[in-house]
PQR file with spaces between the fields and no chain letter, atoms N, CA, C, O and H, PARSE charges and radii, in Angstrom:
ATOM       1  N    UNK     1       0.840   -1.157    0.000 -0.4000 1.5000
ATOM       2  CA   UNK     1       0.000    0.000    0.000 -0.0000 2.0000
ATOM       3  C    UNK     1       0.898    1.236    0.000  0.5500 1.7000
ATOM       4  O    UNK     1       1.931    1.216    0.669 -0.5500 1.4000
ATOM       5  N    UNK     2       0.584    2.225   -0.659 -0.4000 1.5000
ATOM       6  CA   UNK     2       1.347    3.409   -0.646 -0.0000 2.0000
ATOM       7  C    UNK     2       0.471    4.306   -0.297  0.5500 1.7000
ATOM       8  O    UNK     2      -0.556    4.580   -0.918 -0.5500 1.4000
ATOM       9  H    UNK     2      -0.255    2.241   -1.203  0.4000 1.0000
ATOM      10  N    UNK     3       0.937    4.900    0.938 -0.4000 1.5000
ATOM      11  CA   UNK     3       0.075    6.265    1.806 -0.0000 2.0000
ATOM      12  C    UNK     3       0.759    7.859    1.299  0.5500 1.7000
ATOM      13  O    UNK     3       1.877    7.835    0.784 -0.5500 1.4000
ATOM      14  H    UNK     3       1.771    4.677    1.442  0.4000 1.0000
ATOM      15  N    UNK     4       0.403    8.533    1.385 -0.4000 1.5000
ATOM      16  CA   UNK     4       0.945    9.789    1.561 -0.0000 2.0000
ATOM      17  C    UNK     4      -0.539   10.410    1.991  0.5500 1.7000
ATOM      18  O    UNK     4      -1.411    9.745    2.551 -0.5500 1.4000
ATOM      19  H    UNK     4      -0.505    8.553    1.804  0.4000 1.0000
ATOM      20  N    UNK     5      -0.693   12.227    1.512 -0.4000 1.5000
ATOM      21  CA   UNK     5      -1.521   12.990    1.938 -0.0000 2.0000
ATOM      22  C    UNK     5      -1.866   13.846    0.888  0.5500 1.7000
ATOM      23  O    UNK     5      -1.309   13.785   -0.208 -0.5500 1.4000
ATOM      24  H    UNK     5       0.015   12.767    1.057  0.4000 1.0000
ATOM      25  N    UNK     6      -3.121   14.968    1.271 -0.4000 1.5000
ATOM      26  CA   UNK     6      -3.629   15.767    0.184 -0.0000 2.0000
ATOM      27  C    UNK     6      -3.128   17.132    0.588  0.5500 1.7000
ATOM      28  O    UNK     6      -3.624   17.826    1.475 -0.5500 1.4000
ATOM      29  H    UNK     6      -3.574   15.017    2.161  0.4000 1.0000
ATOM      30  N    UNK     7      -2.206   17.403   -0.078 -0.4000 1.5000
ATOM      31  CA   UNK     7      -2.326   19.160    0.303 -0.0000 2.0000
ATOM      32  C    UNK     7      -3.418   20.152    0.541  0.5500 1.7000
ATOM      33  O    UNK     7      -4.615   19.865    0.520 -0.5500 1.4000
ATOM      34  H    UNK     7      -1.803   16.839   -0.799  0.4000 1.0000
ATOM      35  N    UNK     8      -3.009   21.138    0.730 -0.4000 1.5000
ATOM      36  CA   UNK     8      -3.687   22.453    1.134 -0.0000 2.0000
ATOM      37  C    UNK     8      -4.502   22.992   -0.539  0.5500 1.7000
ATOM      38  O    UNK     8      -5.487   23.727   -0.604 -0.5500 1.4000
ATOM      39  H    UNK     8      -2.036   21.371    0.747  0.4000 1.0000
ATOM      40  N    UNK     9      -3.904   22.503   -1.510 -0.4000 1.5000
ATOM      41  CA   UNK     9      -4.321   22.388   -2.748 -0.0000 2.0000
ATOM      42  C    UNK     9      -5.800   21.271   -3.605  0.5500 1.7000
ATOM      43  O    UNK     9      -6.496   21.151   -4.613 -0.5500 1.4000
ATOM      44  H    UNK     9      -3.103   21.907   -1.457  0.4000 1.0000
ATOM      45  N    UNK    10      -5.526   20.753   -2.364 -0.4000 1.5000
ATOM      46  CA   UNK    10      -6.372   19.163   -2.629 -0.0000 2.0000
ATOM      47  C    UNK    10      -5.575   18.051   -3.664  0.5500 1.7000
ATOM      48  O    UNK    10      -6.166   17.048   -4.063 -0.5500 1.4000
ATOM      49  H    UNK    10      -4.961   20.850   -1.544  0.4000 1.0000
ATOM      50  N    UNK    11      -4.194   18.349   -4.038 -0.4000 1.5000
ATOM      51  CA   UNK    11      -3.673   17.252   -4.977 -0.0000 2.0000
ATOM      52  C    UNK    11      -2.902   16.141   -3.485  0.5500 1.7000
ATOM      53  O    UNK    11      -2.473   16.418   -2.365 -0.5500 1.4000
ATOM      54  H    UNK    11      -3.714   19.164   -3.714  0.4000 1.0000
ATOM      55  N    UNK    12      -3.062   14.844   -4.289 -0.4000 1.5000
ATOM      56  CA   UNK    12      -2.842   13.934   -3.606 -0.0000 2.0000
ATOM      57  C    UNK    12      -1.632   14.145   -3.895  0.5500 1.7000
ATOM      58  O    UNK    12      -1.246   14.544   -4.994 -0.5500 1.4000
ATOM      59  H    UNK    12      -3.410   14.620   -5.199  0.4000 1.0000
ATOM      60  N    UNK    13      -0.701   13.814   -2.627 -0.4000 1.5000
ATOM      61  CA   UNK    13       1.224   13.869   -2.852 -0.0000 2.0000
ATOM      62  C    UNK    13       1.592   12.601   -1.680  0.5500 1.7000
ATOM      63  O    UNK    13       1.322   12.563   -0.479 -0.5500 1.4000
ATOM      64  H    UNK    13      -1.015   13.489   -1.734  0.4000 1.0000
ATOM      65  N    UNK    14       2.438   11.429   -2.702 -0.4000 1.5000
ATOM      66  CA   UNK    14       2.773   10.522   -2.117 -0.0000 2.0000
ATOM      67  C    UNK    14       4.160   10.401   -2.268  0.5500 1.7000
ATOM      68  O    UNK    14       4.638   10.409   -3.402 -0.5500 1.4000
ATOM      69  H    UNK    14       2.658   11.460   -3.677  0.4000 1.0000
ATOM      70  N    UNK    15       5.158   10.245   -0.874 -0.4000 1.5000
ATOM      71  CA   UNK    15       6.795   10.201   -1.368 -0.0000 2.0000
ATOM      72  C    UNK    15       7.151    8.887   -2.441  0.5500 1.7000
ATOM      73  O    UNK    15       6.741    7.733   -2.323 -0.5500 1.4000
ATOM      74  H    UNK    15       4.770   10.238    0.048  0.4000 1.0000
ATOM      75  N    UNK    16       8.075    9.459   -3.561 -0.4000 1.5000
ATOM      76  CA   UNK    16       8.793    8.499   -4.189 -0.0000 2.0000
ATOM      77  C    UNK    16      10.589    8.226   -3.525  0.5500 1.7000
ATOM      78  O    UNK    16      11.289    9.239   -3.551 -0.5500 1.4000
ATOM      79  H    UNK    16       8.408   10.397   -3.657  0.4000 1.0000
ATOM      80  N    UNK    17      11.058    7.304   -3.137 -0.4000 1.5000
ATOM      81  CA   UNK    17      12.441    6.815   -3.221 -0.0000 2.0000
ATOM      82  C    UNK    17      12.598    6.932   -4.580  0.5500 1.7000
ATOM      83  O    UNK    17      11.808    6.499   -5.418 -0.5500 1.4000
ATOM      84  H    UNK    17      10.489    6.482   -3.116  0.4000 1.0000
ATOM      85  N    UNK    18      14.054    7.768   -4.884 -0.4000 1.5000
ATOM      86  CA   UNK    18      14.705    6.791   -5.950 -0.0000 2.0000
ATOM      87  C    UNK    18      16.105    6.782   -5.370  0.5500 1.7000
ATOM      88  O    UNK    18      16.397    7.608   -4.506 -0.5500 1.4000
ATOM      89  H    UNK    18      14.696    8.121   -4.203  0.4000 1.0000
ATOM      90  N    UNK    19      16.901    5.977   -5.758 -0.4000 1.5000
ATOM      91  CA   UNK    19      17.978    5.316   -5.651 -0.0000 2.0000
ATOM      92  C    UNK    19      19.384    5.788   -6.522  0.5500 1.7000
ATOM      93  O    UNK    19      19.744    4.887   -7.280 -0.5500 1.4000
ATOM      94  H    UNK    19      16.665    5.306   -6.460  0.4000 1.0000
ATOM      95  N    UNK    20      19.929    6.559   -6.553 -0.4000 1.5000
ATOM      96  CA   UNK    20      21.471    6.480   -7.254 -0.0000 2.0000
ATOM      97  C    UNK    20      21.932    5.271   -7.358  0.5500 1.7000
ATOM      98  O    UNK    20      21.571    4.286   -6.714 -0.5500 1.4000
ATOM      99  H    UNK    20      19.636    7.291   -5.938  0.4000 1.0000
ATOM     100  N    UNK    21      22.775    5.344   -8.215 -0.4000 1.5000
ATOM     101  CA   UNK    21      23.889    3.899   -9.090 -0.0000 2.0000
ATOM     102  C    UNK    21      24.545    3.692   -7.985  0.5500 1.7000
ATOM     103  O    UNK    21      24.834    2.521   -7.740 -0.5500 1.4000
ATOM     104  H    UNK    21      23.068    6.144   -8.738  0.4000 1.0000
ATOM     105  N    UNK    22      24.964    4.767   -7.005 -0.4000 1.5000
ATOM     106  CA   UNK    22      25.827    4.245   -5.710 -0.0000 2.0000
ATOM     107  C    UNK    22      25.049    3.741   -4.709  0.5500 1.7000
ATOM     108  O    UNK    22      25.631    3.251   -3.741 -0.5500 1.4000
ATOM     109  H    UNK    22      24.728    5.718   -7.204  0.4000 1.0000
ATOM     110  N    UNK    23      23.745    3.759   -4.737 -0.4000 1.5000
ATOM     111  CA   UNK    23      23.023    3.217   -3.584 -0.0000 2.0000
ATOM     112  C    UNK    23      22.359    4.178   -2.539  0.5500 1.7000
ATOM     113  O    UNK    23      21.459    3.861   -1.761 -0.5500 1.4000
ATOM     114  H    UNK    23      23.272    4.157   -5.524  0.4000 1.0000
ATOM     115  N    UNK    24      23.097    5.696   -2.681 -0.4000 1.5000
ATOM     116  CA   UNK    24      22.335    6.322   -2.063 -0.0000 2.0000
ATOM     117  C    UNK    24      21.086    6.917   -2.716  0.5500 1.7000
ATOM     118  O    UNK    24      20.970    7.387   -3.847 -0.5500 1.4000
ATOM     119  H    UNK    24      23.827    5.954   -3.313  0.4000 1.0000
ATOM     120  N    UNK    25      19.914    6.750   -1.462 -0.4000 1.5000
ATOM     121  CA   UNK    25      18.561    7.093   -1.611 -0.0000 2.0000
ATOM     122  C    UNK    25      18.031    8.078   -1.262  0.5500 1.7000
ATOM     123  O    UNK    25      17.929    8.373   -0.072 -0.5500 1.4000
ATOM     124  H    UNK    25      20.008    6.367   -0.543  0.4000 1.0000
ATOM     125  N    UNK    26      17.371    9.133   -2.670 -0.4000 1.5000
ATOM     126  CA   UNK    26      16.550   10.180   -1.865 -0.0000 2.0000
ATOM     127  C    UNK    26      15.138   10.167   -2.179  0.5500 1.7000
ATOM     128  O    UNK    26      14.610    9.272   -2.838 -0.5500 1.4000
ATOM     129  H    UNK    26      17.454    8.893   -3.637  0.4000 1.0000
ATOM     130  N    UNK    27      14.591   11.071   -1.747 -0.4000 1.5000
ATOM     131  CA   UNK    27      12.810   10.848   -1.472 -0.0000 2.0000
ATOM     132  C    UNK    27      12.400   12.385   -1.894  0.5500 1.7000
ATOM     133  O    UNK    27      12.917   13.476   -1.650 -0.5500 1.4000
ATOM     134  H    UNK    27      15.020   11.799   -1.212  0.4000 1.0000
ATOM     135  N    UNK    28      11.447   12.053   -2.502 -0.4000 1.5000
ATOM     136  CA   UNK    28      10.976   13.315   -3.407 -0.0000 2.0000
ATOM     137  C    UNK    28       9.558   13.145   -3.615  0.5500 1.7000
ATOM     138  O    UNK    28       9.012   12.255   -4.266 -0.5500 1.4000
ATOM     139  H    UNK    28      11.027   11.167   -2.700  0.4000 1.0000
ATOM     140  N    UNK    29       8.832   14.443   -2.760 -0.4000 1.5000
ATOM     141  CA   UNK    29       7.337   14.455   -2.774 -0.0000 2.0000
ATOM     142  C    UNK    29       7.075   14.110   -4.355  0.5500 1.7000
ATOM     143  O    UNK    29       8.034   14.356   -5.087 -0.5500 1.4000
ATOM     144  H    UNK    29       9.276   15.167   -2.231  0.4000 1.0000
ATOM     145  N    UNK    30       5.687   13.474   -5.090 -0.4000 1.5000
ATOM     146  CA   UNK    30       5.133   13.483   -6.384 -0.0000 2.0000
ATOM     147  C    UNK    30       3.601   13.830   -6.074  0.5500 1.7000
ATOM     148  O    UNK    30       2.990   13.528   -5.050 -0.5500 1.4000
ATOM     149  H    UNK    30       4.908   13.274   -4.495  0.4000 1.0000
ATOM     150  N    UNK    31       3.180   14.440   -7.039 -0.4000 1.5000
ATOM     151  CA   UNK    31       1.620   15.168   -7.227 -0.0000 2.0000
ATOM     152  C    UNK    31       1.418   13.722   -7.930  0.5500 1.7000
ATOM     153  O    UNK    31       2.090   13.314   -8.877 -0.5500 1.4000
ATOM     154  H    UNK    31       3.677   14.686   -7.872  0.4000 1.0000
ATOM     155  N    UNK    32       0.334   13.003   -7.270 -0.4000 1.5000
ATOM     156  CA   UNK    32      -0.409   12.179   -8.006 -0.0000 2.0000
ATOM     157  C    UNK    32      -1.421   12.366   -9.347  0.5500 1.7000
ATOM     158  O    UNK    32      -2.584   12.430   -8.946 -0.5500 1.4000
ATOM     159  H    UNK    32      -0.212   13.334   -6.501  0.4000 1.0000
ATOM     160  N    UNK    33      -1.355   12.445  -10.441 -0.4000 1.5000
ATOM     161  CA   UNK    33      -1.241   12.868  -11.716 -0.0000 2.0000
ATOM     162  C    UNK    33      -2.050   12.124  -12.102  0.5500 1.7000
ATOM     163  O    UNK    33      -1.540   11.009  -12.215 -0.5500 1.4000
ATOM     164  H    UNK    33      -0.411   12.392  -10.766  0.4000 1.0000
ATOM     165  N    UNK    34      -3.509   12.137  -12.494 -0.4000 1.5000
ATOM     166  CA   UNK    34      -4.601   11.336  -13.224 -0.0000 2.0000
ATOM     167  C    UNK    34      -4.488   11.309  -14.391  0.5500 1.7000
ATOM     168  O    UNK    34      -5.449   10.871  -15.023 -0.5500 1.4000
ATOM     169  H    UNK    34      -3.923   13.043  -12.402  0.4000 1.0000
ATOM     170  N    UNK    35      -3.201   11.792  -15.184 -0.4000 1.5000
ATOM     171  CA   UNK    35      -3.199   11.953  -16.695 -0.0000 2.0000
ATOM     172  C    UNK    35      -1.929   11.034  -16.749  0.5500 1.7000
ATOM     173  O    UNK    35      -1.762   10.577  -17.880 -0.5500 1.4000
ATOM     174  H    UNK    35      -2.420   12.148  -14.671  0.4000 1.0000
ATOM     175  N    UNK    36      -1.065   10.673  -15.907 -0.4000 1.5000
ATOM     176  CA   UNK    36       0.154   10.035  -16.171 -0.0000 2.0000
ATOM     177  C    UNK    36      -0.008    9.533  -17.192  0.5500 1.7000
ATOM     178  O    UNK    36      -1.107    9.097  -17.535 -0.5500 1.4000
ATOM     179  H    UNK    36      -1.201   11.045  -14.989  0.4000 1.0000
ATOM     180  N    UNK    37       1.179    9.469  -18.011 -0.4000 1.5000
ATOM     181  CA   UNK    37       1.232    9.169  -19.339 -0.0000 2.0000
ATOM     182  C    UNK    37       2.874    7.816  -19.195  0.5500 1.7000
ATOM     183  O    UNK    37       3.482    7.196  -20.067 -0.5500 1.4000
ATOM     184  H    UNK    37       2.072    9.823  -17.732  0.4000 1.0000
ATOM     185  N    UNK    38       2.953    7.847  -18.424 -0.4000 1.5000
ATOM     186  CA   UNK    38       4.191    6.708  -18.101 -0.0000 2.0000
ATOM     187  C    UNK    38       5.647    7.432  -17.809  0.5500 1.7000
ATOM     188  O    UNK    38       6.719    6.864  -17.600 -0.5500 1.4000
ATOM     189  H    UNK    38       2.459    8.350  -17.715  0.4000 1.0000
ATOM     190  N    UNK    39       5.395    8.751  -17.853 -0.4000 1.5000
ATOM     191  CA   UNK    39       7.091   10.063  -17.879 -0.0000 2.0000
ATOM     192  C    UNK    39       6.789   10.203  -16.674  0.5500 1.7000
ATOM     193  O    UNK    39       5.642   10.092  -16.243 -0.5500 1.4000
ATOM     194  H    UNK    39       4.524    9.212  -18.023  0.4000 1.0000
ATOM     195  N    UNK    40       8.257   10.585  -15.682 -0.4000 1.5000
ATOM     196  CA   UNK    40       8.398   11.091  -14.557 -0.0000 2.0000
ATOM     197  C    UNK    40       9.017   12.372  -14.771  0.5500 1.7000
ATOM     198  O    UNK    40       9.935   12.426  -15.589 -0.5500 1.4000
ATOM     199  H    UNK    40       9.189   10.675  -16.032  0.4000 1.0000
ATOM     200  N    UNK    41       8.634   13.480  -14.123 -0.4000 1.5000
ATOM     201  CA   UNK    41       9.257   15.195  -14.274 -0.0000 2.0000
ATOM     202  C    UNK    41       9.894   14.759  -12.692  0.5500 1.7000
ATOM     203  O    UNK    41       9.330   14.266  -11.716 -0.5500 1.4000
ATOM     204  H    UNK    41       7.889   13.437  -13.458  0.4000 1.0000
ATOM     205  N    UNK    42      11.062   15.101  -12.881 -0.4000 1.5000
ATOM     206  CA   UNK    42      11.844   15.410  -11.595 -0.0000 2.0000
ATOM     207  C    UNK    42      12.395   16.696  -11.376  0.5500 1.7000
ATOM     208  O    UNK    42      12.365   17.283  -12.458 -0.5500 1.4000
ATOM     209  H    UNK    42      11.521   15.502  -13.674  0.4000 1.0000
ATOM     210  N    UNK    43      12.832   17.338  -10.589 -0.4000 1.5000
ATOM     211  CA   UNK    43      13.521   18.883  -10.633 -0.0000 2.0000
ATOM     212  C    UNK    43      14.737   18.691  -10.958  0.5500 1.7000
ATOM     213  O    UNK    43      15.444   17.749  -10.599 -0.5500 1.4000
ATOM     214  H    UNK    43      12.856   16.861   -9.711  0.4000 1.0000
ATOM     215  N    UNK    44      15.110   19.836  -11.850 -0.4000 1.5000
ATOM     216  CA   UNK    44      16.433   19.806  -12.154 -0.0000 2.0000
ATOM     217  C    UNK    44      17.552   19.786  -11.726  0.5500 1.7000
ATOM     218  O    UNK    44      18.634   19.720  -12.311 -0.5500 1.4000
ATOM     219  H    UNK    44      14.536   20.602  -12.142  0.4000 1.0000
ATOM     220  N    UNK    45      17.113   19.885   -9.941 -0.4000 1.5000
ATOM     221  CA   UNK    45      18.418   19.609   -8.718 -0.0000 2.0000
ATOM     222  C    UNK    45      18.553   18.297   -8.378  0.5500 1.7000
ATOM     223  O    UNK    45      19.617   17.777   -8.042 -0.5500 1.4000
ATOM     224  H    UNK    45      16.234   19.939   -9.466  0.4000 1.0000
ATOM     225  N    UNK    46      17.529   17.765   -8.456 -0.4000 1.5000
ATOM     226  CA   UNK    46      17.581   16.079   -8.052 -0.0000 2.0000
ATOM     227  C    UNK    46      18.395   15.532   -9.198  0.5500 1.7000
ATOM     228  O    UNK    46      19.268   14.673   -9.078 -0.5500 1.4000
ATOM     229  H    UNK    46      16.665   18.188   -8.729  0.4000 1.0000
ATOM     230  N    UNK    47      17.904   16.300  -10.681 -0.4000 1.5000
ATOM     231  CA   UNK    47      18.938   15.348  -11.504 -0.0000 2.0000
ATOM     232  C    UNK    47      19.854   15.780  -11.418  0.5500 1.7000
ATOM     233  O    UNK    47      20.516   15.213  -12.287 -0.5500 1.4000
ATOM     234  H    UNK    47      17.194   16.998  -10.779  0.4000 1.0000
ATOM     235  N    UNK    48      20.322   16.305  -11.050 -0.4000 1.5000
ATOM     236  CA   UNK    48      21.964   16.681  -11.398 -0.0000 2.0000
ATOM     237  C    UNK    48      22.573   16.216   -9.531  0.5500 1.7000
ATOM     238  O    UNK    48      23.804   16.219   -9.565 -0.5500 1.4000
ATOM     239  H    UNK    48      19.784   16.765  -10.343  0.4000 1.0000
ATOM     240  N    UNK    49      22.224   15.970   -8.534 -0.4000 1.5000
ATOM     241  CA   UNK    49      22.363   15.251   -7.444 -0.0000 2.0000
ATOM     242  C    UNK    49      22.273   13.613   -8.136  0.5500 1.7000
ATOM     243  O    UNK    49      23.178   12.802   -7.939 -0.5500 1.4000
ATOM     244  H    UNK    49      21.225   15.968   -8.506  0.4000 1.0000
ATOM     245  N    UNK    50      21.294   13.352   -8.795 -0.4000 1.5000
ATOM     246  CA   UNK    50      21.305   11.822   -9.301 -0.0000 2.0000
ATOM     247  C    UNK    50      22.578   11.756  -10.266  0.5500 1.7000
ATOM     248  O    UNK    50      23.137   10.660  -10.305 -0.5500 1.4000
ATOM     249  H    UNK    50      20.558   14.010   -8.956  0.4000 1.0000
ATOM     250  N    UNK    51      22.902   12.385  -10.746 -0.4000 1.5000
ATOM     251  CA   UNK    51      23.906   12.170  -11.789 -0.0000 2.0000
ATOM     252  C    UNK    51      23.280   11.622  -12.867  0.5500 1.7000
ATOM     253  O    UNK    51      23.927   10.672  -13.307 -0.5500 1.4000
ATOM     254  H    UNK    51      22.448   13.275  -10.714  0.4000 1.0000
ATOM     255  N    UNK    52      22.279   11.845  -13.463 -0.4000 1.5000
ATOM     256  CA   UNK    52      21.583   11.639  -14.282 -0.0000 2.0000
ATOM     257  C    UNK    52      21.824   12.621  -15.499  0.5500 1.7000
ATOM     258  O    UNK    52      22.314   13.750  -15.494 -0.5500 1.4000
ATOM     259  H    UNK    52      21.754   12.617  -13.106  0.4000 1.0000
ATOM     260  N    UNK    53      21.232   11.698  -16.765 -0.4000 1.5000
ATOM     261  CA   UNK    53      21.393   12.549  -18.346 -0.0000 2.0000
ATOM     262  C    UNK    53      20.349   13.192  -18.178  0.5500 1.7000
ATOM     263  O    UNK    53      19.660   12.949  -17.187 -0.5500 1.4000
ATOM     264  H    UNK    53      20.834   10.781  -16.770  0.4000 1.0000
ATOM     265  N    UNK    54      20.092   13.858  -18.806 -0.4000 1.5000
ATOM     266  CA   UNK    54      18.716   14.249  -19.612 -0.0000 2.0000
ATOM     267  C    UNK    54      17.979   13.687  -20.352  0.5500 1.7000
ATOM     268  O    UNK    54      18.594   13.606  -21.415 -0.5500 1.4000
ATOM     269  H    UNK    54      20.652   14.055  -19.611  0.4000 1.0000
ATOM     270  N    UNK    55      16.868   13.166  -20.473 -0.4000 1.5000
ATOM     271  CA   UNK    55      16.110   12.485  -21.418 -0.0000 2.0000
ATOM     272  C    UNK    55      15.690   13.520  -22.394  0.5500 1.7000
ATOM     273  O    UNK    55      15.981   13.503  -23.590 -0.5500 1.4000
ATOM     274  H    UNK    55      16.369   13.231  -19.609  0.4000 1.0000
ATOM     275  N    UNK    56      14.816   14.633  -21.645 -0.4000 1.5000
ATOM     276  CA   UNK    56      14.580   15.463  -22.697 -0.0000 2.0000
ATOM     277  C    UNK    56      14.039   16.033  -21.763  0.5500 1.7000
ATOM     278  O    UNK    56      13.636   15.459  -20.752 -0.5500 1.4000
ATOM     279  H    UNK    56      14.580   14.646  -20.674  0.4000 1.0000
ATOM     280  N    UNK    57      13.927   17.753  -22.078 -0.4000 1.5000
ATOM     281  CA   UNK    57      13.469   19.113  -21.642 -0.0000 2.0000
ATOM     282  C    UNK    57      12.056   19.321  -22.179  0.5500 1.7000
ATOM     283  O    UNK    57      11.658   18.909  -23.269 -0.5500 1.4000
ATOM     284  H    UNK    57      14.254   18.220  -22.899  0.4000 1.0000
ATOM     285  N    UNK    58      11.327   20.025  -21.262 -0.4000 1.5000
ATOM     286  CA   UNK    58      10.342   20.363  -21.910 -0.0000 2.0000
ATOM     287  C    UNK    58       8.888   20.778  -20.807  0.5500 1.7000
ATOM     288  O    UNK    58       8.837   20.514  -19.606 -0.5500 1.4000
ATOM     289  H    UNK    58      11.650   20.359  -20.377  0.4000 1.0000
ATOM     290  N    UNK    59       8.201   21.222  -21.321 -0.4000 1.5000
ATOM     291  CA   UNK    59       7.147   21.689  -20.450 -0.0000 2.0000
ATOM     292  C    UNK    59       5.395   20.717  -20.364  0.5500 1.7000
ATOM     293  O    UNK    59       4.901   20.420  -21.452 -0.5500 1.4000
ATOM     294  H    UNK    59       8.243   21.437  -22.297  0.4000 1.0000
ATOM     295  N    UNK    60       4.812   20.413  -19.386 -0.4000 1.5000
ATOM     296  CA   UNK    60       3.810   19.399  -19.338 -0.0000 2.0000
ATOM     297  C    UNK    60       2.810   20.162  -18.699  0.5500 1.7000
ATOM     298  O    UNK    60       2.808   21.178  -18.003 -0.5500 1.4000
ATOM     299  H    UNK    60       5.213   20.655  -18.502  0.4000 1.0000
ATOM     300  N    UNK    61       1.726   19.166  -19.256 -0.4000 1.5000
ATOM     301  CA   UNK    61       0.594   19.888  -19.214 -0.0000 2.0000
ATOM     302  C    UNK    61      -0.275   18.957  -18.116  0.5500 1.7000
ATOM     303  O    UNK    61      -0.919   18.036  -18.618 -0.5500 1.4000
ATOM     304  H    UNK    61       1.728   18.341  -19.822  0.4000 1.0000
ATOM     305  N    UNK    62      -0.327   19.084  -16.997 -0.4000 1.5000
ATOM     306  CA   UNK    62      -1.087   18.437  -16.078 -0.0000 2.0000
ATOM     307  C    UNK    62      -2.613   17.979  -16.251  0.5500 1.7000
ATOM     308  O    UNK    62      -3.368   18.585  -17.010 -0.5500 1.4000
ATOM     309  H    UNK    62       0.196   19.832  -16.590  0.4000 1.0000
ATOM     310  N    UNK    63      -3.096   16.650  -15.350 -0.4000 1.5000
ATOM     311  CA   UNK    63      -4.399   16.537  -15.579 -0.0000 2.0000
ATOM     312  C    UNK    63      -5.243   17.789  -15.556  0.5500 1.7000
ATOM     313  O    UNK    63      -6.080   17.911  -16.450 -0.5500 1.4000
ATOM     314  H    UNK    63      -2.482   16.158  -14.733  0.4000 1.0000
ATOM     315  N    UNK    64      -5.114   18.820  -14.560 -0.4000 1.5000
ATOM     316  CA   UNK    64      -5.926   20.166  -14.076 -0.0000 2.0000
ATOM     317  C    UNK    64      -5.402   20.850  -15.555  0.5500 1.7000
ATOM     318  O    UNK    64      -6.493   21.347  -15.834 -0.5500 1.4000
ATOM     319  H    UNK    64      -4.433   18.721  -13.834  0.4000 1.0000
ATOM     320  N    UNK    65      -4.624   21.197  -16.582 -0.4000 1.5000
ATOM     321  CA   UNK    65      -4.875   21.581  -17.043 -0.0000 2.0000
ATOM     322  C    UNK    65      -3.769   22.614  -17.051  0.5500 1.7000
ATOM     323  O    UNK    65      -3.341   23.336  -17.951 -0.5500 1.4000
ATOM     324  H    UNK    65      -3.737   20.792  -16.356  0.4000 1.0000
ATOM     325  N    UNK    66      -3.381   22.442  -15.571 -0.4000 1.5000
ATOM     326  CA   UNK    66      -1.944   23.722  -15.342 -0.0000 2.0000
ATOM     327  C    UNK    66      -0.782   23.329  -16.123  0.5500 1.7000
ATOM     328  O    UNK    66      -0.811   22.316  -16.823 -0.5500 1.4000
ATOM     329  H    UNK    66      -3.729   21.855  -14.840  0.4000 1.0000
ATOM     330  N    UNK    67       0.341   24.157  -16.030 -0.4000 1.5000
ATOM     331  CA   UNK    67       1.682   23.508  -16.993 -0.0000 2.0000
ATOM     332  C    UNK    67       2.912   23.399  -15.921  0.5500 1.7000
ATOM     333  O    UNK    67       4.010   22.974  -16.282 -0.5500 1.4000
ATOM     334  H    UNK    67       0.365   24.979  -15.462  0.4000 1.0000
C-alpha cells in the first residue's frame, strides 16, 4: 500500500524513493497525476544530485490543465 496525503491544494502527494547507481537514496514528494502518461518530471536539482542525463526538456501539461 502506498500512503501519503492531500495538500492544502487538494492534490494527492505521495513520497517516491529513488535510488542512485551508488546506492544512495533520496525521497521526493510526487503530485499524483490522473493523466500520467508513463514520464516522470523530476527537478532539475535532483537530476543533477542523481547524476543523471537528460532524457529530454520540456514543459507538461497536467491533468488540471496547469503547466
Amino acid at each position: 500500500m502506498i500512503t501519503g496525503f492531500v495538500n492544502v491544494e487538494f492534490e494527492p502527494i505521495v513520497p517516491l524513493s529513488i535510488r542512485r547507481a551508488d546506492g544512495k537514496v533520496f525521497t521526493q514528494n510526487a503530485i499524483v497525476d490522473t493523466g500520467f502518461n508513463g514520464w516522470l518530471s523530476l527537478p532539475p536539482d535532483l537530476i543533477a544530485e542523481l547524476n543523471m542525463k537528460w532524457k529530454r526538456r520540456g514543459r507538461a501539461i497536467l491533468g488540471d490543465g496547469s503547466e
